[in-house]
DRENTOR-169049 format. One line per 10 residues: number of its first residue (from 1); their letters; for each residue x, y, z of C-alpha. Coordinates in nm, 3 decimals. Example, Ala and Ser with C-alpha at 12.3 -4.5 7.8 and 13.67 -1.06 7.14 Angstrom:
2
1) AS) 1.230,-0.450,0.780  1.367,-0.106,0.714
This chain:
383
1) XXXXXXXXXX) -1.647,3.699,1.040  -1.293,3.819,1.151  -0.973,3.879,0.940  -0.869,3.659,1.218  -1.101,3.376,1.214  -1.081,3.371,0.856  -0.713,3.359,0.881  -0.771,3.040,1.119  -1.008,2.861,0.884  -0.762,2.887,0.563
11) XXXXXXXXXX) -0.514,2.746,0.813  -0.711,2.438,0.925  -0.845,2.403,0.530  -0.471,2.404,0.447  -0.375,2.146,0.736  -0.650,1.908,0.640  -0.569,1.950,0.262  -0.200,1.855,0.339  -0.358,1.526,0.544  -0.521,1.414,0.245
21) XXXXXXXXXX) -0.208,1.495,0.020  0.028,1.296,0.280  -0.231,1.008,0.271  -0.255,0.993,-0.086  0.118,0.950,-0.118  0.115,0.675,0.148  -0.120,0.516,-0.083  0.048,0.545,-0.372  0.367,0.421,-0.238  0.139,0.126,-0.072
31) XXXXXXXXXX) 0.073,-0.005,-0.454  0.394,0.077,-0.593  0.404,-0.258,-0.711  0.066,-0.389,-0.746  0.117,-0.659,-0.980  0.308,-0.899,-0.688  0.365,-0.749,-0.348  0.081,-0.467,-0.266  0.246,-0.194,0.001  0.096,0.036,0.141
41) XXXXXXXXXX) 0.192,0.589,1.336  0.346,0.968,1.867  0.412,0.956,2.200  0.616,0.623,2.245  0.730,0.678,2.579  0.706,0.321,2.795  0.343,0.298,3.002  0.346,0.311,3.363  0.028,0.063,3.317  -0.328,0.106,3.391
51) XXXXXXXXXX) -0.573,-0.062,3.684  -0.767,-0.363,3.611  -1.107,-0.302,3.416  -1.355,-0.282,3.719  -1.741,-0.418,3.698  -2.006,-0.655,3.653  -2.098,-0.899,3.358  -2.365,-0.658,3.162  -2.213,-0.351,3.231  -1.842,-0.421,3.171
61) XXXXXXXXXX) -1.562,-0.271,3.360  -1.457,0.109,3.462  -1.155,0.264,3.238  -0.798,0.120,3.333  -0.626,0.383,3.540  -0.262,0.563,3.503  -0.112,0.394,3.780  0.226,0.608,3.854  0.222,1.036,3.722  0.367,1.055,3.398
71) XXXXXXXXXX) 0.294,0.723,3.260  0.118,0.687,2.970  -0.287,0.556,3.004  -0.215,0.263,2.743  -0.560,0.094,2.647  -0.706,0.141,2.941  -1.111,0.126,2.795  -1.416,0.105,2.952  -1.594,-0.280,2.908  -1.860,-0.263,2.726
81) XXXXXXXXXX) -2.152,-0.526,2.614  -2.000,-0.691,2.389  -1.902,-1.041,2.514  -1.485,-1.036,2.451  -1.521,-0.712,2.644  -1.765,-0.775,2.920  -1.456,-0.779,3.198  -1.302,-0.404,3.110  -0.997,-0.383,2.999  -0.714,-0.182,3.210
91) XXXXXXXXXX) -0.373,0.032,3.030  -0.171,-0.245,2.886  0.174,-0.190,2.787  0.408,-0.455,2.595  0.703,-0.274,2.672  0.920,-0.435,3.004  0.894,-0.030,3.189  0.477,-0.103,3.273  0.344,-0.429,3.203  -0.004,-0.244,3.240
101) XXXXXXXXXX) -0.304,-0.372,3.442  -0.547,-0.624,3.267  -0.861,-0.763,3.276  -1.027,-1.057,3.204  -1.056,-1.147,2.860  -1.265,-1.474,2.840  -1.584,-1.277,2.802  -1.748,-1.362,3.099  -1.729,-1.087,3.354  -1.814,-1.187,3.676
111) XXXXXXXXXX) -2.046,-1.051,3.971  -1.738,-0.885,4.123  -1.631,-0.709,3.824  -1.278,-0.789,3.732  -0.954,-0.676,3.940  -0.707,-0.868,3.802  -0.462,-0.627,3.684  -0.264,-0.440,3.931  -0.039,-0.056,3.848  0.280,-0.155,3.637
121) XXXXXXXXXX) 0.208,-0.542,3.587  -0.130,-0.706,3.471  -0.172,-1.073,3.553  -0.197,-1.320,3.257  -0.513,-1.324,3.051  -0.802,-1.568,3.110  -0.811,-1.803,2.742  -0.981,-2.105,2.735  -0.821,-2.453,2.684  -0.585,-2.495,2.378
131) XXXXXXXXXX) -0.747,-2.553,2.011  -0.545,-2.679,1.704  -0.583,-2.453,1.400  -0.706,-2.790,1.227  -0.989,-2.820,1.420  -1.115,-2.503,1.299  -1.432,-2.540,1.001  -1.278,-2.192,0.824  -0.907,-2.196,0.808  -0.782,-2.105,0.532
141) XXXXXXXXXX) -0.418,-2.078,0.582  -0.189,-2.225,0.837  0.169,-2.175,0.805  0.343,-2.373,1.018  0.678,-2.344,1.219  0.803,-2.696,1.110  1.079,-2.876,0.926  0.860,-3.008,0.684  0.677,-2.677,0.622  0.991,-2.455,0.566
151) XXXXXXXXXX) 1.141,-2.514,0.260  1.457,-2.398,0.115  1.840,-2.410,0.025  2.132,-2.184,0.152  1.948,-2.053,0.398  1.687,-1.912,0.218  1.304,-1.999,0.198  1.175,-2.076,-0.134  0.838,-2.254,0.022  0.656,-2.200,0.296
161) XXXXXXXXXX) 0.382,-2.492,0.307  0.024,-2.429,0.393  -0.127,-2.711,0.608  -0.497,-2.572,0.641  -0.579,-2.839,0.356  -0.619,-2.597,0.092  -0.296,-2.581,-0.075  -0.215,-2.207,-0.047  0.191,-2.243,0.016  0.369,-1.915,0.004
171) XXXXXXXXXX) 0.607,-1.928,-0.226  0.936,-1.708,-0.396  1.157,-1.863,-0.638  1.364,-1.610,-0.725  1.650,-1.599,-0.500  1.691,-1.242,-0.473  1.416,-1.187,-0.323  1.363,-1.511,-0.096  1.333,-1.475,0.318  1.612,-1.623,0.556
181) XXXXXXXXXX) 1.514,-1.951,0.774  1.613,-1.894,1.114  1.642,-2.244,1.281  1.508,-2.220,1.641  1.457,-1.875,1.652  1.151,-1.899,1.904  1.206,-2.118,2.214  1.372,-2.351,1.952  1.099,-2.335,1.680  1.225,-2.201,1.292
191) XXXXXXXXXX) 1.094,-1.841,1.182  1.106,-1.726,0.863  1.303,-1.329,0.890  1.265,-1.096,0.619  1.590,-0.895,0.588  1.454,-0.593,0.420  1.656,-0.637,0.097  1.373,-0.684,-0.007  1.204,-1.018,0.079  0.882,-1.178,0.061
201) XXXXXXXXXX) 0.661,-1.509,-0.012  0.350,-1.496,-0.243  0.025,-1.688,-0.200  -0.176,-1.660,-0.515  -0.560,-1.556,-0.456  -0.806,-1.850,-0.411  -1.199,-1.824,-0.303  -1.069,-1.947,0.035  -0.887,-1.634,0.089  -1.143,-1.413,-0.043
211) XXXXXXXXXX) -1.319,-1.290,0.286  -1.582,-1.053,0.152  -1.798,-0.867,0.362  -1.805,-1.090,0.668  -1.579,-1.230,0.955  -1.229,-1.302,0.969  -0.949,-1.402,1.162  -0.564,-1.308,1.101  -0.325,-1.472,1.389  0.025,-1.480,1.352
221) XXXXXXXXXX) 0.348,-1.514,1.603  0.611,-1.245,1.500  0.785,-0.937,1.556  0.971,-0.634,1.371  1.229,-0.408,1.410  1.191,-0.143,1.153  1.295,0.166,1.286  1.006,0.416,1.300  1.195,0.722,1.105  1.116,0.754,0.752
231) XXXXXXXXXX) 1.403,0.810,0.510  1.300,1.077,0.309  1.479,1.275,-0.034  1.409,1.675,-0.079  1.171,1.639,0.165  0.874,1.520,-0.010  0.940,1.180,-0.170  1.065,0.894,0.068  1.267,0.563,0.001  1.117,0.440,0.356
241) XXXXXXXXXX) 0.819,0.586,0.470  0.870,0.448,0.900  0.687,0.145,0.840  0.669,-0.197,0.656  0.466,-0.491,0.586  0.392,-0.798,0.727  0.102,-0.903,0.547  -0.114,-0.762,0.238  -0.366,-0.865,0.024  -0.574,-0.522,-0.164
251) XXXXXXXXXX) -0.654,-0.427,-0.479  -0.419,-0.144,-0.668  -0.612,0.160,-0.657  -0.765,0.360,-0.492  -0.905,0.325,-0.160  -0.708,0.025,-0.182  -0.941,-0.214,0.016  -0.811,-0.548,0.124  -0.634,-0.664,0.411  -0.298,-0.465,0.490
261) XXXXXXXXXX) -0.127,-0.582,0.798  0.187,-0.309,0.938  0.531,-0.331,1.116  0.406,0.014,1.268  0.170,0.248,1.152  0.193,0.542,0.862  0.178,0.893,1.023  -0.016,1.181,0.838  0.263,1.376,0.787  0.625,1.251,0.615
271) XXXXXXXXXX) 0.831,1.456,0.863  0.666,1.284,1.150  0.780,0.979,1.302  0.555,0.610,1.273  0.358,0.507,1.502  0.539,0.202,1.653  0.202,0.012,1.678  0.059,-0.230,1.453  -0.116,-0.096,1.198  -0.422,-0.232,1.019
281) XXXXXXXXXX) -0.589,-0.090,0.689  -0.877,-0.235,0.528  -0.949,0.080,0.330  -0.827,0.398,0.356  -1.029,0.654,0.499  -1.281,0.412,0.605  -1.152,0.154,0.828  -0.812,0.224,0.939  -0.642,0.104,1.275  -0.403,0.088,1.504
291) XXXXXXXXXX) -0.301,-0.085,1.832  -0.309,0.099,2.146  -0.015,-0.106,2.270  0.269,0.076,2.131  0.685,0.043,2.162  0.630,-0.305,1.960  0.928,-0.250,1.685  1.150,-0.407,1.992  1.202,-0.713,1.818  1.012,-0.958,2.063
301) XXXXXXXXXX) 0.835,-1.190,1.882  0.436,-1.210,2.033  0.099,-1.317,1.925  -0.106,-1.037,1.720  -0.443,-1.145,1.623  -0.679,-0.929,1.411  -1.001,-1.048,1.367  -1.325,-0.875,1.187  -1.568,-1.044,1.420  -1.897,-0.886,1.312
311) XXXXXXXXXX) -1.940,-0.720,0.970  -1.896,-0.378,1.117  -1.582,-0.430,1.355  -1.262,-0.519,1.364  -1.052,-0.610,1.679  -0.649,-0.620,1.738  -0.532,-0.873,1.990  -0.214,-0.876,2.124  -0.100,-1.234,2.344  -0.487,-1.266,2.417
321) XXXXXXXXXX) -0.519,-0.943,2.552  -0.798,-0.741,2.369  -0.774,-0.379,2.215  -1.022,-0.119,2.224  -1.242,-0.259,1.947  -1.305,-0.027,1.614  -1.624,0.021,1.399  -1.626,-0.019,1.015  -1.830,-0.006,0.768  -2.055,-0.306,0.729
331) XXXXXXXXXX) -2.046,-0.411,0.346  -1.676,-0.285,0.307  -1.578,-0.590,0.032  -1.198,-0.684,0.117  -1.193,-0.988,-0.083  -0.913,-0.790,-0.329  -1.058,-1.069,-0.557  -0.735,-1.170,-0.844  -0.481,-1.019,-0.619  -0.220,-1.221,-0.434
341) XXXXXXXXXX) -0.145,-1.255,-0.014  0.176,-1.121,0.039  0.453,-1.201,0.374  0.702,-0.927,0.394  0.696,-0.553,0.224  0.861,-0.509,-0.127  1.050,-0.220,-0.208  1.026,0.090,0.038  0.789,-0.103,0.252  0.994,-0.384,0.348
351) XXXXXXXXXX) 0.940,-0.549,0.658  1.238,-0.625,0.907  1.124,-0.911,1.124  1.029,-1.207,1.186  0.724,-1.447,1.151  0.721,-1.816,1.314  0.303,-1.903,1.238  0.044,-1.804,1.092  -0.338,-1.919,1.082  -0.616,-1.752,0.856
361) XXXXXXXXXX) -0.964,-1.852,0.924  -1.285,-1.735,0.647  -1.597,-1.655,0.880  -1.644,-1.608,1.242  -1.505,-1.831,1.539  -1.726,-1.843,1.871  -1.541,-1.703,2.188  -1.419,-2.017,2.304  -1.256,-2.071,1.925  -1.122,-1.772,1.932
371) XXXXXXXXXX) -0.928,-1.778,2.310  -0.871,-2.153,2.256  -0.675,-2.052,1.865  -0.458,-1.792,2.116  -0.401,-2.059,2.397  -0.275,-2.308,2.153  0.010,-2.059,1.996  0.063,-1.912,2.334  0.175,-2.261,2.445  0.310,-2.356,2.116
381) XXX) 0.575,-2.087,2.138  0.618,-1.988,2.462  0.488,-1.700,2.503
């Protein structure tokens, strides 16, 4: 072996040893408080869109294609045989610049493949008809956006009550730390807007939110703002690392499994910017995830749905439109059993946003569950 090749393999050792160290201290900062709160990615430029997915039911659709030179290929991903992604799925932007082509996302996939997307501006997903969250045999959380839900004096939320019919209201009593209510600030629907100071609201753990090995759905309206440049002190130790929390539930230590829920995703390394995606950890090193739509710290508030629909994979949705689908492993536990569901980062995590719903459901929802849970907030809020 070469002096040079040598030379090239300390290098890459090095590199991969300063990954690990940078995702070490992400975790550590991600638990900084694991008592309450639990804490805790580069091209952003806007997509030019991709072409509709393109073929028939069993074999899903072709790749979306870059649709203008120099756009970005957004999600464009091949379909595939699995039912949500029978119809392909074309480059899908959320960013204004390239609305990105789509394809259908009922699960069907027709004869003719699916060509509904066109360069720079998808049409609107396919969802079935609307379906309350009530209706739904799992929910375990549903946090409405309604006078009688929202709770609080001065402006500030105190109580956030859960409808699903197991009692698990979000609450913060002290005042210092208690979320703004923003009358109307959806299409005149309240939101509750963390400020960053920090705020949160604390549901303590029940079985109900305990969701083990198997399926699960996260939905929630909302959006962020938190810039994507972390705030850093002699270079190694940072007082914002680019990204904060929107929801968290995981156990303190190491790998941290649960379900973490980002306003952008960590980079690997603390001079790098975040990822302005959102982020999803259920354990680190093991199932980590991000969006492929990207640009989404714009402060628009949309529909993000992350759902574990099979033991071994985990799915972000973005306003019914599907994301390339990721693998985890199968018995990965992310109960966090004893530890509390958290809205909103706490200390150098904090989220800046927004969120106007949100609807937890333990175990799987069919297809038609699923599209009809997205229709119904899609209507609800406009969007």
């Amino acid at each position: 072996m070469t002096n040079n090749r040598i030379a090239t393999m300390s290098a890459r050792r090095r590199a991969a040893r300063y990954r690990l160290a940078r995702w070490a201290l992400l975790a550590a900062t991600a638990v900084a408080n694991a008592a309450a709160c639990r804490d805790f990615s580069f091209d952003d430029r806007p997509s030019a869109g991709g072409g509709a997915g393109n073929g028939g039911a069993g074999a899903g659709g072709s790749a979306g294609a870059v649709a203008l030179s120099g756009g970005h290929p957004g999600a464009g991903e091949a379909g595939s045989e699995n039912p949500r992604h029978s119809g392909g799925l074309g480059g899908v932007s959320s960013l204004p610049e390239g609305g990105g082509g789509q394809a259908n996302v009922s699960g069907q996939g027709d004869e003719q493949g699916n060509d509904a997307g066109a360069a720079g501006g998808g049409a609107a997903p396919t969802l079935d008809l609307a379906i309350s969250p009530a209706s739904l045999s799992g929910l375990s959380l549903w946090l409405e956006s309604s006078e009688t839900s929202i709770e609080g004096v001065g402006g500030r939320v105190s109580t956030w009550k859960d409808t699903s019919g197991k009692a698990n209201d979000a609450t913060e009593f002290d005042t210092a730390l208690q979320p703004l209510l923003l009358p109307g600030a959806l299409h005149g629907k309240a939101a509750v807007g963390f400020d960053g100071n920090p705020s949160n609201l604390v549901v303590p753990d029940e079985p109900s939110l305990q969701f083990g090995t198997q399926p699960f759905t996260v939905a929630f309206v909302g959006e962020w703002h938190n810039s994507a440049t972390p705030t850093l002190v002699d270079g190694t130790r940072f007082t914002y690392p680019g990204y904060g929390f929107i929801i968290t539930k995981v156990i303190g230590g190491t790998p941290y499994t649960g379900v973490a829920i980002s306003a952008n995703a960590a980079a690997p390394f603390a001079d790098v910017q975040a990822q302005r995606r959102l982020g999803v950890q259920l354990e680190i090193g093991t199932a980590n995830l991000t969006s492929s739509a990207f640009g989404l710290n714009d402060g628009v508030f949309r529909l993000y749905v992350v759902e574990r629909s099979a033991p071994g994979r985990v799915e972000i949705r973005i306003n019914g439109v599907g994301q390339p689908p990721y693998d985890v492993p199968e018995g990965l536990d992310v109960s966090a059993f004893g530890h509390s569901l958290c809205l909103g980062g706490y200390l150098g995590n904090q989220l800046l946003g927004s969120l106007a719903e949100l609807v937890m459901v333990k175990g799987p929802l069919t297809d038609a569950e699923l599209h009809g849970l997205e229709r119904y907030l899609i209507d609800k809020f406009g969007l």
